[in-house]
C-alpha positions as CSV (number, residue, x, y, z in Angstrom):
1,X,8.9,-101.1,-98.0
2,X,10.8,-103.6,-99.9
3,X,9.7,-104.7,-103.2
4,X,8.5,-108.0,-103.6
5,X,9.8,-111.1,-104.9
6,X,7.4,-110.7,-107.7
7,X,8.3,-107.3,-108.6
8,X,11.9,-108.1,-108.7
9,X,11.2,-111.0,-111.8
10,X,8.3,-108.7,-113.0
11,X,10.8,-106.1,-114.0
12,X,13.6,-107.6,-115.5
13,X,10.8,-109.6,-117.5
14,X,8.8,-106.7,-118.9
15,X,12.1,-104.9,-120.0
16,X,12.8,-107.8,-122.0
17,X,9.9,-107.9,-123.5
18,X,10.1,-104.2,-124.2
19,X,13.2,-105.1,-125.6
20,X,12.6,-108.1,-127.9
21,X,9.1,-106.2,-129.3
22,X,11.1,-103.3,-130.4
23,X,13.8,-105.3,-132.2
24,X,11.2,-107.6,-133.9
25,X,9.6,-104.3,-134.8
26,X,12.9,-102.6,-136.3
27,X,13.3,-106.1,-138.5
28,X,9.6,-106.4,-139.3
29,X,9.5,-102.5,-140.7
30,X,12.8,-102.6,-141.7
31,X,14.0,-104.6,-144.7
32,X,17.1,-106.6,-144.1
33,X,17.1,-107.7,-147.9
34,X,17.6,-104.6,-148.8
35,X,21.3,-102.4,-148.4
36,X,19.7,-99.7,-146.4
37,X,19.1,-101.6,-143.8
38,X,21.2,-100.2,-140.7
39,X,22.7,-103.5,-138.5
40,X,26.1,-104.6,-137.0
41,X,27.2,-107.1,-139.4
42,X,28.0,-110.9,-138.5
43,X,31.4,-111.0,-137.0
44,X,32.2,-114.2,-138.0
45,X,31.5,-113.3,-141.6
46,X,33.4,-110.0,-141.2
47,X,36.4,-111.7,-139.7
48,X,36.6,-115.3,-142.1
49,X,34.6,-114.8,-145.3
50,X,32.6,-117.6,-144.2
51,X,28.4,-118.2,-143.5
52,X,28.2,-118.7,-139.7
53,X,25.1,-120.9,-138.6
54,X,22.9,-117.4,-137.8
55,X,23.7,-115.8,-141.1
56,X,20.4,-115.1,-142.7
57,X,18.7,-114.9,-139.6
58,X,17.9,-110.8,-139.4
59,X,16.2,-112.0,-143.4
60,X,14.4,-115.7,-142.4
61,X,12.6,-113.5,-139.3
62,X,11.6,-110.8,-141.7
63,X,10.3,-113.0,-143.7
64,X,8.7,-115.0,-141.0
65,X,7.0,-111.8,-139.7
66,X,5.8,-110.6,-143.3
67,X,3.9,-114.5,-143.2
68,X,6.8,-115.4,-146.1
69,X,7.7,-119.3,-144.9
70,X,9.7,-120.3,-148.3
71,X,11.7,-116.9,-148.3
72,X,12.1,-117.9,-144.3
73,X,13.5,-121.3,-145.3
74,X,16.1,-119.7,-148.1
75,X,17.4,-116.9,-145.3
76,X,18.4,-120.0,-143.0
77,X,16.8,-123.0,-143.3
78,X,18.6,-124.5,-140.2
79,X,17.4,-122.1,-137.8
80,X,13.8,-121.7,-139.1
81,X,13.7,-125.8,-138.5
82,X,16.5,-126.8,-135.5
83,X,15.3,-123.6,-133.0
84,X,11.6,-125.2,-133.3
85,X,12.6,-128.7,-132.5
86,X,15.4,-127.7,-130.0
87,X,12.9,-126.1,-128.1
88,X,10.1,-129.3,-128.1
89,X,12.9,-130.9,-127.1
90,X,13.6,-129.3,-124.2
91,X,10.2,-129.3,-123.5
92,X,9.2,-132.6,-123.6
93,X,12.7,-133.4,-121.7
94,X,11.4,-131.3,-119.0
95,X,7.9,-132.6,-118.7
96,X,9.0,-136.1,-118.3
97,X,11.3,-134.7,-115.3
98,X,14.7,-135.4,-117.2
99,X,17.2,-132.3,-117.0
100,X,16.9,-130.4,-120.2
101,X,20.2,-130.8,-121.2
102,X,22.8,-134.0,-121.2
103,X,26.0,-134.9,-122.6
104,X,24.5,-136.4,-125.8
105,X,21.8,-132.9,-126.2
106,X,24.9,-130.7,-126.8
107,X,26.7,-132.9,-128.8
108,X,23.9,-133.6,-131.4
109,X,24.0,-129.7,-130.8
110,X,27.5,-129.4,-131.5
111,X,28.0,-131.4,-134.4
112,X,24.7,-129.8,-135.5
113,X,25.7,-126.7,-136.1
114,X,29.7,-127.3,-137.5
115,X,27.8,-129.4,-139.9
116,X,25.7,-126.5,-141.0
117,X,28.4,-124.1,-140.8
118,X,30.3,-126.1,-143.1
119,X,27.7,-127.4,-145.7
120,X,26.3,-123.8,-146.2
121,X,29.9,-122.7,-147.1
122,X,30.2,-125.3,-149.9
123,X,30.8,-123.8,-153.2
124,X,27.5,-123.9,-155.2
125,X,25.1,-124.3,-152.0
126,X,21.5,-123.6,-152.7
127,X,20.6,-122.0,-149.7
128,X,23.9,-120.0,-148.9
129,X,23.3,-116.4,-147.7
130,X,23.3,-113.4,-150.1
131,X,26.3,-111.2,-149.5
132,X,24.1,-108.8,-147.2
133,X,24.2,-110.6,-144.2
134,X,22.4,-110.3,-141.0
């Protein structure tokens, strides 16, 4: 008997749950501010020096799991604000029946994100990552 449509989505689905529960676990346990904290660092960081958009990240969703919303917005204020609001966006794009995504969506992306990338790596930024990254 072959499986069923619905088993075939059911699977990969469920395992990706599985998956995303456990790492949310690890980094809610875990303590990313701290230097025992056992993660690949950020390549970008590793290979230029320099606070990629993401850095802070591991930190903003400890802090966001430990109910910690100012620590969150230090960590990476960027994420903790444009992932929200990407995703109404796309929402609402895709409840009026416009496609999710256009020419002018990935460029307010793009220029998003360089400008974050760049601001955060300004000498004397407030919100810049501490040097354990994540």
């Amino acid at each position: 008997m072959a499986p069923s449509t619905t088993t075939k989505r059911l699977y990969p689905a469920l395992g990706a749950g599985a998956v995303l529960a456990g790492a949310l676990a690890y980094i809610g346990i875990g303590d990313p501010h701290g230097p025992g904290f056992v993660f690949p660092p950020c390549p970008f960081h590793a290979l230029t020096g320099l606070y990629c958009p993401g850095c802070g990240g591991l930190r903003m969703t400890h802090d966001l799991l430990h109910g910690d919303l100012a620590a969150a917005f230090v960590d990476n204020a960027f994420v903790l604000i444009g992932l929200p609001v990407l995703l109404a966006w796309l929402f609402l794009r895709s409840r009026q029946g416009k496609p999710a995504m256009n020419t002018v969506t990935i460029v307010v992306i793009f220029v998003s994100v360089a400008t974050w990338t760049i601001v955060r790596n300004l000498p004397g930024f407030p919100l810049a990552p501490t040097v354990l990254d994540g």
